[in-house]
KOLBA-91647 format. One line per 8 residues: number of its first residue (from 1); for each residue z, y, x of N, C-alpha, C. Coordinates in pm, 1 decimal. Atoms other than C-alpha are relative to their C-alpha. Layout:
BEGIN
NUM> Z Y X Z Y X Z Y X ~ ...
# end
This chain:
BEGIN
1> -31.1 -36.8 136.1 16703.8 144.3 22075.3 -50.5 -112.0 -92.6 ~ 30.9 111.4 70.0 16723.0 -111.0 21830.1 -119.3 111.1 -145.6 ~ 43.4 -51.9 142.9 16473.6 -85.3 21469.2 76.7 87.0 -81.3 ~ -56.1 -75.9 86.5 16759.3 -5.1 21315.2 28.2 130.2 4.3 ~ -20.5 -58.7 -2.4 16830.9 265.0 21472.1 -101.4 161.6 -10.5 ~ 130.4 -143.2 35.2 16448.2 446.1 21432.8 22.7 6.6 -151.0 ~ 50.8 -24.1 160.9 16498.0 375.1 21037.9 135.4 107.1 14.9 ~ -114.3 -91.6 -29.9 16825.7 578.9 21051.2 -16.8 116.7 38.6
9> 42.4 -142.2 -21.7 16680.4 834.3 21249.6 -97.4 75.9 -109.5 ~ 68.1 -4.5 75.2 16396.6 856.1 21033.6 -5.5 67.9 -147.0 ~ -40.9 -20.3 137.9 16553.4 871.5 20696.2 113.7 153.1 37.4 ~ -125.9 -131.7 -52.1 16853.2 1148.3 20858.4 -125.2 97.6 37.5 ~ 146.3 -102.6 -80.9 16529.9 1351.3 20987.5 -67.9 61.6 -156.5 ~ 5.9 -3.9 119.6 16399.4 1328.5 20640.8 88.4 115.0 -44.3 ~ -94.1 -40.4 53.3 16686.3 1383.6 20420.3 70.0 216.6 71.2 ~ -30.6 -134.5 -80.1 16785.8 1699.9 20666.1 -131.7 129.1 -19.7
17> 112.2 -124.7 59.4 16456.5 1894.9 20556.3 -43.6 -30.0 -108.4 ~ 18.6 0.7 149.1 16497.2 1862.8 20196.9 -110.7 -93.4 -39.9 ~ 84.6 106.2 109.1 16289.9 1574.0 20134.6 61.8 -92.9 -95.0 ~ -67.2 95.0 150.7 16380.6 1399.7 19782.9 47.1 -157.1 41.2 ~ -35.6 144.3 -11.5 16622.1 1141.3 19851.8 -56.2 -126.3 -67.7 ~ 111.0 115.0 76.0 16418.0 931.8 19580.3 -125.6 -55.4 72.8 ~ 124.9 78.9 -112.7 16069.2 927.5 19827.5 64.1 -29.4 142.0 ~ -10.6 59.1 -94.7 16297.7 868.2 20107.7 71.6 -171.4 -25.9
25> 6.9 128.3 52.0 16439.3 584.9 19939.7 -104.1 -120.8 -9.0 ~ 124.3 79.9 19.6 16088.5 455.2 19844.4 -42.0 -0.5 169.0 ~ 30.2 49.1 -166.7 16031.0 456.8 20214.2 26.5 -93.1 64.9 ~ -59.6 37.8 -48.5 16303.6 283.0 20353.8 -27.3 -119.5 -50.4 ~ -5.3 170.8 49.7 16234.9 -6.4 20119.5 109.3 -50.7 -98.2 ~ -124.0 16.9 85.4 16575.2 34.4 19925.8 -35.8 -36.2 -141.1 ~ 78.5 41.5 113.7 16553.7 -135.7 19627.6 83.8 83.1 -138.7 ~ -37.9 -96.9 118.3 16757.5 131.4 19413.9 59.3 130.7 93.9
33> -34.5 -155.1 -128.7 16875.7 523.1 19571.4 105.6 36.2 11.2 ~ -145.3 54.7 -88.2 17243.4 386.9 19581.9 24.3 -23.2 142.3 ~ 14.1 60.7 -216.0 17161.5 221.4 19904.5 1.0 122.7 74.6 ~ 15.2 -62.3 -132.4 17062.9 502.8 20042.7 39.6 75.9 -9.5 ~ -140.9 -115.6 55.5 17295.6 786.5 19853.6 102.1 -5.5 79.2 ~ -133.3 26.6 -119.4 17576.7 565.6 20025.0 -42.9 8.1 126.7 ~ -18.4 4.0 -174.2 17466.6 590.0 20332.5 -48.7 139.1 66.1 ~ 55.4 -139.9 -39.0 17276.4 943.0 20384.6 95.4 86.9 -50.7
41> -59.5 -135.6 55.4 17492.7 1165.7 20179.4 89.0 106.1 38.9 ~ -2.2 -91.3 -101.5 17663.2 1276.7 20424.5 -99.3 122.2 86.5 ~ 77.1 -57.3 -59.1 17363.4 1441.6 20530.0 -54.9 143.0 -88.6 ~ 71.3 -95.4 128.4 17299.3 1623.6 20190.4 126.7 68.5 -7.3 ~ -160.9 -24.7 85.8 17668.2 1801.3 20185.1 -40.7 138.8 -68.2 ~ 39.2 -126.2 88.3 17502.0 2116.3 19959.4 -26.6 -55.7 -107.6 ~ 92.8 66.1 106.5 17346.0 1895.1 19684.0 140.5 38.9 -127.4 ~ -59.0 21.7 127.9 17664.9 1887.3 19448.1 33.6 166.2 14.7
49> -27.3 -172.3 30.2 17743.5 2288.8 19489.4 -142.5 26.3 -29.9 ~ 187.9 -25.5 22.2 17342.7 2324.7 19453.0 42.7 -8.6 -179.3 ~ 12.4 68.5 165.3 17365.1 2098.6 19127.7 144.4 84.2 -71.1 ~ -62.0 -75.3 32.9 17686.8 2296.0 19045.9 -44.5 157.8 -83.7 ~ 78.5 -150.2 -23.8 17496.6 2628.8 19035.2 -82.9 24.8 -139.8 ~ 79.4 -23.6 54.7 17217.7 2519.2 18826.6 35.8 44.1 -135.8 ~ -41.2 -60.8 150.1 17220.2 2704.5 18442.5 -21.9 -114.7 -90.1 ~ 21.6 140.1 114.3 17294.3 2432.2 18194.8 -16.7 65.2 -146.4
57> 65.5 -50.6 135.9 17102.8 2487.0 17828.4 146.2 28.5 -111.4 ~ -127.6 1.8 90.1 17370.3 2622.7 17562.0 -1.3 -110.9 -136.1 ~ -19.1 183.3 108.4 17471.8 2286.9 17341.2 -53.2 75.0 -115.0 ~ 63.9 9.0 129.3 17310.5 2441.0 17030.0 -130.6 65.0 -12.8 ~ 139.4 -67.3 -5.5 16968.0 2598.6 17168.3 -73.5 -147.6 4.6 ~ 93.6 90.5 2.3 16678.6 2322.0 17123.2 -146.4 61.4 64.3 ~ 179.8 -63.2 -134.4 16397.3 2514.1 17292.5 86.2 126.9 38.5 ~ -33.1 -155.7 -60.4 16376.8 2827.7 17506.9 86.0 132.7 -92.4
65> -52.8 -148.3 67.4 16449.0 3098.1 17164.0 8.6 -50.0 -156.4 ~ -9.1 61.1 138.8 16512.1 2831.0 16875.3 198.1 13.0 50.3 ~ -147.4 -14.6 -13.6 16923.3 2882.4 16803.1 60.8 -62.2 -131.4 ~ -45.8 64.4 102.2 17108.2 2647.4 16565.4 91.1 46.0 -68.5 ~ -113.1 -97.1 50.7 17333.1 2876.9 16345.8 63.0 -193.6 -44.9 ~ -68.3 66.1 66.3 17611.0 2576.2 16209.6 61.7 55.4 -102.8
# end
């Protein structure tokens, strides 16, 4: 087995039990979390229905129970 193929395992081993593609990035040595987006993300296929899901703030609340009448 070549190097390359323990960093690969490594990072897919990772990535597969929810560790933050950002500290597996900082692992690997990637010098931005493109590098390694393109190449793992296959591994993450829940992340954009996840991020789908989450409750986005209504465009005219500024805190938790402040409400901007216009």
């Amino acid at each position: 087995m070549v190097i390359y193929s323990y960093r690969h395992f490594f990072a897919s081993h990772c990535l597969t039990r929810n560790i933050p593609i950002t500290d597996v990035a900082e692992w690997m040595g990637h010098k931005n979390i493109d590098v390694t987006f393109k190449t793992y993300r296959h591994l993450m296929p829940g992340t954009i229905s996840t991020a789908a899901t989450i409750p986005q703030p209504h465009p005219h609340r500024i805190g938790p129970f402040c409400v901007i009448r216009g």
